[in-house]
N, C-alpha and C positions, 0 to 999 in steps of 0.2 A: 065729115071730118075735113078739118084744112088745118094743112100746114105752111108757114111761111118761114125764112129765113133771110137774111139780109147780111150782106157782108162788104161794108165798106170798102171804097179805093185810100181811102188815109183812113187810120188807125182813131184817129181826134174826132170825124164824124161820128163814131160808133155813142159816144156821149149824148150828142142829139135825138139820136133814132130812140137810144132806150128811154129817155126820157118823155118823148113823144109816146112811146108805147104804153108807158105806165098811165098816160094820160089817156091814154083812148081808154085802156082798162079800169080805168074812176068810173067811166058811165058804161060798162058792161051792159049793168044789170037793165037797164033800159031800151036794152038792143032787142029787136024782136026774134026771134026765134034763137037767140042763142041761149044754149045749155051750161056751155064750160068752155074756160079757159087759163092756158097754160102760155106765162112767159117764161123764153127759154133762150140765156143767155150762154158761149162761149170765149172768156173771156182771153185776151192776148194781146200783148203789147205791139206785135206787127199784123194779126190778123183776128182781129175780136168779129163776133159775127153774134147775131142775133134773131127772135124770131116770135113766132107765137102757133102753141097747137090750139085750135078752138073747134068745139064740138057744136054744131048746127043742129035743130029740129029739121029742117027742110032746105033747100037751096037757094030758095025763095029767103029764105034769113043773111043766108050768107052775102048771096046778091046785094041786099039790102042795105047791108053793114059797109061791104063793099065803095056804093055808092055814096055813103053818108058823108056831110062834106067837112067833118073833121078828118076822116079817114082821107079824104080825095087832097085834100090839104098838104098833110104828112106826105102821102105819096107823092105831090107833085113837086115838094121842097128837097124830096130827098133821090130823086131816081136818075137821077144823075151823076149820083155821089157816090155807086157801088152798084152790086149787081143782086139783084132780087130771085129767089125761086120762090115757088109757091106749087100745092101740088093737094089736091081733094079723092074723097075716095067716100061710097057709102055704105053701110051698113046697115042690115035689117033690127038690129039693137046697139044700144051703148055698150061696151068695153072697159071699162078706164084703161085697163093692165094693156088689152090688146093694140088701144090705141095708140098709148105711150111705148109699146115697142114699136110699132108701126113707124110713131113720129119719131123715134129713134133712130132706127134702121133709114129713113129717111134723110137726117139731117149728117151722120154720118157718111153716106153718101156726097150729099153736098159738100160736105168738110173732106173729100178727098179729091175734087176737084180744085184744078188751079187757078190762083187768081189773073184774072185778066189783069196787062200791064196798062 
């Protein structure tokens, strides 16, 4: 399982990133080892933040995905422009329920720390 979330230094970037995500999520299904995935937006007019839960077969998927150079792309337009977490964990079966409290209790987290000026 891996979760990311991303939360802009200006509120306007936040526009790019989701847009870029929905785009990586057009060609999912072609991604090798991935299972499932979850966009998960927080929206706000001074701190919008966003992200994605995605469930892997292996790590070797994730890795993968990782690498791929739409993915590397995205990343390297935008890491500049905010502050990134990102956080995996594995499990001997899928969850949905469990996962999504998981990513929950996760980004919550995230969402109580402060923003760098």
């Amino acid at each position: 399982m891996s979760v990311t979330g991303f939360a802009p230094h200006r509120p306007w970037t936040s526009v790019g990133v989701n847009v870029s995500g929905v785009a990586l999520r057009r060609g999912w299904g072609e991604v090798e080892g991935a299972i499932g995935l979850w966009l998960w937006s927080v929206p706000g007019l001074l701190r919008p933040r966003s992200g994605s839960v995605s469930v892997w077969r292996d790590e070797e998927g994730l890795r993968g995905f990782v690498a791929r150079h739409d993915h590397v792309r995205i990343m390297r337009a935008y890491r500049d422009r905010g502050a990134l977490h990102s956080t995996t964990w594995h499990t001997e079966r899928f969850d949905p329920d469990a996962t999504r409290e998981e990513a929950r209790r996760v980004i919550e987290e995230w969402s109580r720390e402060r923003p760098a000026s």
